[in-house]
C-alpha positions, -999 to +999 in steps of 0.1 A: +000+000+000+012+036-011+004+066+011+012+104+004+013+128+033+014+160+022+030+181+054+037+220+066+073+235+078+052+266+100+058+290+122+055+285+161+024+303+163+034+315+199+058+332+190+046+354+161+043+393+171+025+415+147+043+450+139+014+478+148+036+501+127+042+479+093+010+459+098+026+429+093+034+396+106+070+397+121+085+358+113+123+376+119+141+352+143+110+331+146+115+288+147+099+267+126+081+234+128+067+203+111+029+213+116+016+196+145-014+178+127+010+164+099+030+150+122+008+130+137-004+119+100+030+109+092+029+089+129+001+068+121+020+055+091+047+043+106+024+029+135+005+009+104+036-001+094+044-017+126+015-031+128+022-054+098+013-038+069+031-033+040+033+004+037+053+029+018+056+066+026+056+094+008+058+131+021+053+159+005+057+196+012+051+225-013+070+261+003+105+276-001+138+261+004+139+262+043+107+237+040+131+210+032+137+206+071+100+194+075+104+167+047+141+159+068+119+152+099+096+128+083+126+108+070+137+110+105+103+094+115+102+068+092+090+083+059+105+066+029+108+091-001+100+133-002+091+153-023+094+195-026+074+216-046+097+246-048+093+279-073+094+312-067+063+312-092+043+292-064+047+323-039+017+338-028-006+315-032-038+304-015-056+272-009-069+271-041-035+279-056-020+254-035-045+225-037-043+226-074-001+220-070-006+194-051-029+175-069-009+178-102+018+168-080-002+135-061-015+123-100+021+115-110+018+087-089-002+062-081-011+060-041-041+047-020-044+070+009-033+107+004-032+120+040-035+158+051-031+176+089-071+186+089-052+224+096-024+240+094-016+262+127+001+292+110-036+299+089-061+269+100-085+274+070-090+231+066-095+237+029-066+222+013-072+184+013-112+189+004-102+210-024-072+181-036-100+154-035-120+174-061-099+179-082-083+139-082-120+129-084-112+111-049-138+108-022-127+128+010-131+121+052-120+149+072-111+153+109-106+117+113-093+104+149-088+073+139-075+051+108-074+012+104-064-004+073-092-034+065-076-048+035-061-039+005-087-015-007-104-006+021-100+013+055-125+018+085-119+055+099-137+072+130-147+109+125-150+136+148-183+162+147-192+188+164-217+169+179-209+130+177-185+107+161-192+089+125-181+050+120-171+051+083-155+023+056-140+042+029-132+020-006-096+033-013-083+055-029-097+084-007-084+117+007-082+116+040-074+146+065-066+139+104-069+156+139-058+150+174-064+112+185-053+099+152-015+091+165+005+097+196+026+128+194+061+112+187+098+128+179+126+108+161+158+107+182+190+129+177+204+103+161+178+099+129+174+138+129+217+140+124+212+115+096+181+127+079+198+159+078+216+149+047+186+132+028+179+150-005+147+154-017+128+154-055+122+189-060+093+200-084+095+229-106+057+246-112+069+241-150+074+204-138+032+204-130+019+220-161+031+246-191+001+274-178+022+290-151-005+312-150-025+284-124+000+290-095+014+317-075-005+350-069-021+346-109-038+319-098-054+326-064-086+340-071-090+354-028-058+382-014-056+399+018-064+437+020-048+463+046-050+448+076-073+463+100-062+469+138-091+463+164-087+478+202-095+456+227-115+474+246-108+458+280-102+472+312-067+451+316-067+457+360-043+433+374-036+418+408-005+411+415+009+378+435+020+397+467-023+404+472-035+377+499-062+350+483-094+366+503-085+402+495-077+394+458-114+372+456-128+405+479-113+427+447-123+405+418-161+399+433-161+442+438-156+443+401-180+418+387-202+440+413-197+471+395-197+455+365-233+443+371-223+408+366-238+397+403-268+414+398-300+386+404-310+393+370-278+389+356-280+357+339-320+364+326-299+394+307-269+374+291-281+380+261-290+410+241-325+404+219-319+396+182-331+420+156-363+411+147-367+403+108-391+424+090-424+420+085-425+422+045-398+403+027-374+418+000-390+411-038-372+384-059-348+403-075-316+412-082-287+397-067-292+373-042-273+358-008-277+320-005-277+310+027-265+272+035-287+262+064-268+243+095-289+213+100-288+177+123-311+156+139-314+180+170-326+202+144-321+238+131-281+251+151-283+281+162-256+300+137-284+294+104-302+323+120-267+341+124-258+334+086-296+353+085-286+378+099-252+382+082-270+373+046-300+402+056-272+432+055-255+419+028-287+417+009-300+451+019-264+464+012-267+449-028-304+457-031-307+416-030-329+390-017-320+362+008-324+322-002-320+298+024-312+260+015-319+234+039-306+201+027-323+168+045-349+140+045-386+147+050-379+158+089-363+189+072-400+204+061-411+210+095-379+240+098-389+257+067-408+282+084-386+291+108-361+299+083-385+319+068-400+339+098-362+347+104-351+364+072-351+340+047-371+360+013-370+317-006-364+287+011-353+261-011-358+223+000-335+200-015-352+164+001-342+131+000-340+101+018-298+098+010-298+132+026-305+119+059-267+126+075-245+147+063-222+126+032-198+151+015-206+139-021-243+143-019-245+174+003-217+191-024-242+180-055-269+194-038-251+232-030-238+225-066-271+226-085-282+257-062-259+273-074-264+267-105-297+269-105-297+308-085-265+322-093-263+338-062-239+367-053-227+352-024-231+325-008-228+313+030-219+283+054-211+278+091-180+273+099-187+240+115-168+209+108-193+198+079-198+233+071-160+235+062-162+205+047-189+207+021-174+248+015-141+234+006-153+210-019-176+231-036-149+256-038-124+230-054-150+216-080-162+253-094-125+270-087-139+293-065-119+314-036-132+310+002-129+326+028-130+307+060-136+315+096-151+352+088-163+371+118-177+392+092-192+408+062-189+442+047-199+453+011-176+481-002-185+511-030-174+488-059-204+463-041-175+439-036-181+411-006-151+418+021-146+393+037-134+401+076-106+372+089-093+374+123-058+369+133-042+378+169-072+370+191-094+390+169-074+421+175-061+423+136-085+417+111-072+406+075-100+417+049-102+392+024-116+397-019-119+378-041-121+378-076-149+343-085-184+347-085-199+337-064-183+348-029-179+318-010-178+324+028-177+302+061-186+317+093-176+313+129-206+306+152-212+327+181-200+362+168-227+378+144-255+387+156-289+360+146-324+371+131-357+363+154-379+353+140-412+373+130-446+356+131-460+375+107-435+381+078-439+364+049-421+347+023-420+317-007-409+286-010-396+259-037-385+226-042-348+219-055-350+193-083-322+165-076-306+137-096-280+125-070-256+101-081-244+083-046-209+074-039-207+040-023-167+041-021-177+058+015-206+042+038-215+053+069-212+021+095-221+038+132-232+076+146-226+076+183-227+103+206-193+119+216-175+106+253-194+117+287-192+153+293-187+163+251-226+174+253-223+208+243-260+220+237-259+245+267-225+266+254-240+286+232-264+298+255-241+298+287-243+325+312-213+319+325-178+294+312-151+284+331-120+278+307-098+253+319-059+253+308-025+238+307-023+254+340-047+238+359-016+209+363-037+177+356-070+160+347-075+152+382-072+192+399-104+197+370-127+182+400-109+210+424-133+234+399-168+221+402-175+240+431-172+273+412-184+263+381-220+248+405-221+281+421-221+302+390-242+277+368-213+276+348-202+255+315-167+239+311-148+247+285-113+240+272-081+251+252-069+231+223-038+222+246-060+203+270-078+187+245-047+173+232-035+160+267-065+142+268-081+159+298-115+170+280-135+163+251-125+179+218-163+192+211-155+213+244-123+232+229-130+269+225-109+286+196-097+284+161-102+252+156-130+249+179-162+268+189-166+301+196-190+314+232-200+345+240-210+344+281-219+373+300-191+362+323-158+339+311-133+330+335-098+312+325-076+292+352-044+285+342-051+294+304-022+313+282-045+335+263-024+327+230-046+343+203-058+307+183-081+309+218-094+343+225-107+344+189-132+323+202-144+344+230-142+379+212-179+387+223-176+375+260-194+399+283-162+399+313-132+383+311-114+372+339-075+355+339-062+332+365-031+325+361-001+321+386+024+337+357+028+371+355+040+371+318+011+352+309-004+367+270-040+368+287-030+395+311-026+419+282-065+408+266-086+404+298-108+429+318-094+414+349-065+394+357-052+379+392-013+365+391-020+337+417-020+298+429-059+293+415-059+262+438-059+289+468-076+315+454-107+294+438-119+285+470-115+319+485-133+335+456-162+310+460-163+319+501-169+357+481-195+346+455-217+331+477-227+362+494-251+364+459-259+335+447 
């Protein structure tokens, strides 16, 4: 069996700084690494092989010369042959750009699995190994924690959901991309690293991949960054230093909540502010319209469809459009129409059938396909949940459009262009993204635009999508289960108050030392992606980049660094408070207030505080 892993040499994240001055990313004197994700990939090849099979291993890599070290540390892990995509002609490119070298560069050969990091941590945008299935024609599973080989032609992967996790057998050959879980985190010893260090790889020209230069590079990405916008934080920042004693820094912090109207008895009744209500009369059919991807399972309608509303409302009004909401399904689907209506939807399309039960890639991407077609829409719109990304990326690939993923935004500028608003720093620098396809293609980050409520008496039409589905039966769902005990997540979005729980807190066991609090306050656990990985808490739990985003009246983090792949994910918290017994920790600089203390001595004293009012 032939495998292709196809890895990242990125920054460490942590270590970025952003130039206020320049408005740019500052990489000068910053480290590099084999991208955490594709590491593991390459890890559960070599584990396969040790498990019997017959495996060969391919990496390969597409960046500039220095990008040679990451292919050096998969030989050192047990990777057989690399290759490196190298030309100053590939600089500047996007996923699109990118996805399209790769797959010229994967059809030279012949393999069964082609593996991919489901993110890379320098840009986390998931599209890349979506948009290489498409274009090999290859059927795709992404965020997959865990890969067995069957036989010969097939495997039997587990996949990770926001909400559950998916049994699958895949027919080979498939694309398949990998999260945490997949492999144990392993480094090759000095030794292999010395010896790897003189390994040459096969480098690739772009003129090696195809005569039309113009496909690569810059030419050939159809999304580019704008001038970076700079955000203020907007938070008080008081801090209590270590000298304070435990009872008069809890006295302090429970004064400010105070003041803040946090303890107030009707607090938690006013978490949230009241959506916009949609209007009464709907916008006539014409013009441009924004399509609107509805987010649905078999808990029914998420909460971010009314969000994408919202979003798709001021886009609309901004364009003179009309909104069109698709909601994809079986027959269960037709009792959510009118909701989606109600909330701001001018058509709602049904696309019904029975093979549209759960969520499949190949059918939910011929379905959005034939919208499209069908509507021609300006714009068009999908969470950015793990399907959501999914079915966005493949779309993209098969109609060689540019997306944006992970907005937290929408504008529509005097040229009626879509910008596209991408955070970066914790949401504190905001990249706006063009592009130059039609139609805009945008995934959005649940929790940070504001939803539509829905209006009882506003009216709107609906139609029937005509389908002629072709089903792939090279991927066939075997088992939906629900995620581990304590992964039930239904309450976050909706969550008064979160506790956030970091590398800090010292161990999986001290988590228990927090239940107190988290009882007193009503509060919802949450995680960073660093304790997800250590295995202390489930991964539908993670708050950040590549997790889900809250917005509580009150958020508190013990222990947490506050590096900015998690405060994107809490952007619209009411009150932040740090806990952290390390003055130089990054959260210091982003909260409203921070106490530099031992939270095993100071939780209990604050709680002794609290209970005066609740």
């Amino acid at each position: 069996m032939r495998i292709a892993v196809c890895v990242k040499w990125v920054p460490v994240v942590a270590r970025m700084k952003f130039d206020l001055e320049t408005k740019r990313i500052v990489r000068d004197g910053v480290p590099n690494e084999l991208n955490s994700y594709d590491q593991l990939a390459v890890q559960r090849c070599i584990e396969l092989r040790e498990e019997g099979h017959d495996i060969e291993v391919d990496v390969y890599t597409m960046g500039p010369p220095a990008s040679l070290q990451g292919l050096q540390m998969c030989i050192a892990m047990g990777a057989d042959n690399a290759y490196h995509i190298v030309d100053s002609i590939l600089a500047g490119s996007d996923t699109l750009a990118t996805a399209r070298a790769l797959s010229l560069a994967l059809r030279k050969q012949n393999y069964d699995i082609m593996l991919f990091g489901a993110h890379s941590v320098d840009s986390e945008t998931g599209q890349v190994g979506p948009e290489v299935a498409e274009m090999l024609g290859l059927p795709q599973v992404t965020n997959v924690c865990k890969l067995n080989i069957v036989d010969g032609s097939t495997v039997q992967l587990e996949r990770e959901t926001d909400e559950s996790i998916e049994t699958y057998e895949c027919t080979l050959p498939a694309v398949i991309t990998v999260v945490e879980g997949i492999a144990p985190e392993v480094f090759p010893n000095r030794e292999a690293v010395q010896k790897a260090r003189e390994f040459k790889a096969v480098e690739i020209s772009a003129q090696d991949l195809s005569s039309d230069l113009e496909i690569f590079g810059q030419k050939g990405s159809p999304t580019w960054v704008e001038e970076i916008q700079i955000i203020e934080s907007g938070r008080d920042q008081n801090l209590i230093s270590e000298e304070t004693s435990y009872s008069d820094a809890a006295k302090s912090l429970t004064n400010y909540l105070k003041q803040k109207g946090v303890l107030e008895k009707n607090a938690r009744t006013k978490n949230k502010k009241s959506s916009p209500l949609a209007s009464v009369k709907s916008r006539q059919n014409k013009g441009p319209s924004v399509l609107v991807v509805a987010d649905i399972t078999t808990n029914g309608i998420k909460k971010v469809t009314f969000e994408l509303l919202g979003a798709a409302s001021k886009v609309a009004d901004a364009i003179q459009g009309h909104v069109i909401c698709l909601a994809i399904g079986s027959s269960r689907i037709s009792d959510g129409v009118e909701i989606l209506g109600k909330s701001g939807a001018d058509i709602v399309i049904t696309a019904i059938d029975d093979c549209l039960e759960h969520y499949n890639t190949s059918n939910y991407a011929q379905v959005l396909e034939s919208a499209l077609q069908e509507f021609s829409p300006y714009a068009v719109l999908l969470s950015s949940t793990i399907n959501g990304r999914d079915l966005a990326a493949r779309v993209a690939g098969k109609l060689g459009l540019g997306l944006t993923g992970d907005c937290v935004g929408l504008e529509v500028d005097e040229e009626l262009r879509l910008v596209q608003l991408k955070p970066a720093f914790g949401g504190n620098i905001v990249a706006p993204i063009l592009s130059s396809t039609s139609p805009y293609m945008s995934t959005i980050r649940p929790g940070l635009l504001e939803g539509m409520e829905a209006n009882p008496d506003r009216s709107f039409l609906t139609q029937s999508l005509a389908l002629d589905i072709k089903e792939d039966n090279a991927l066939r769902l075997i088992d939906i289960r629900t995620a581990e005990e304590g992964a039930d997540t239904a309450n976050l979005e909706d969550a008064w108050a979160v506790l956030c729980v970091g590398m800090g807190v010292g161990s999986k066991e001290n988590i228990k030392a927090l239940e107190p609090i988290c009882e007193l306050l009503g509060a919802e656990l949450i995680c960073t992606r660093d304790v997800v990985d250590a295995g202390w808490m489930s991964r539908q739990r993670q708050i950040g980049l590549t997790g889900r985003s809250v917005a509580p009246s009150l958020y508190i983090g013990v222990g947490v660094r506050g590096d900015f792949n998690h405060t994107v994910g809490i952007q619209r918290s009411g009150t932040i408070v740090a806990i952290n017994n390390n003055a130089r920790a990054q959260f210091f600089r982003s909260c409203d207030f921070g106490v530099v203390t031992d939270w095993e001595e100071f939780i209990p004293a604050l709680v002794q505080e609290l209970k005066i009012y609740f």
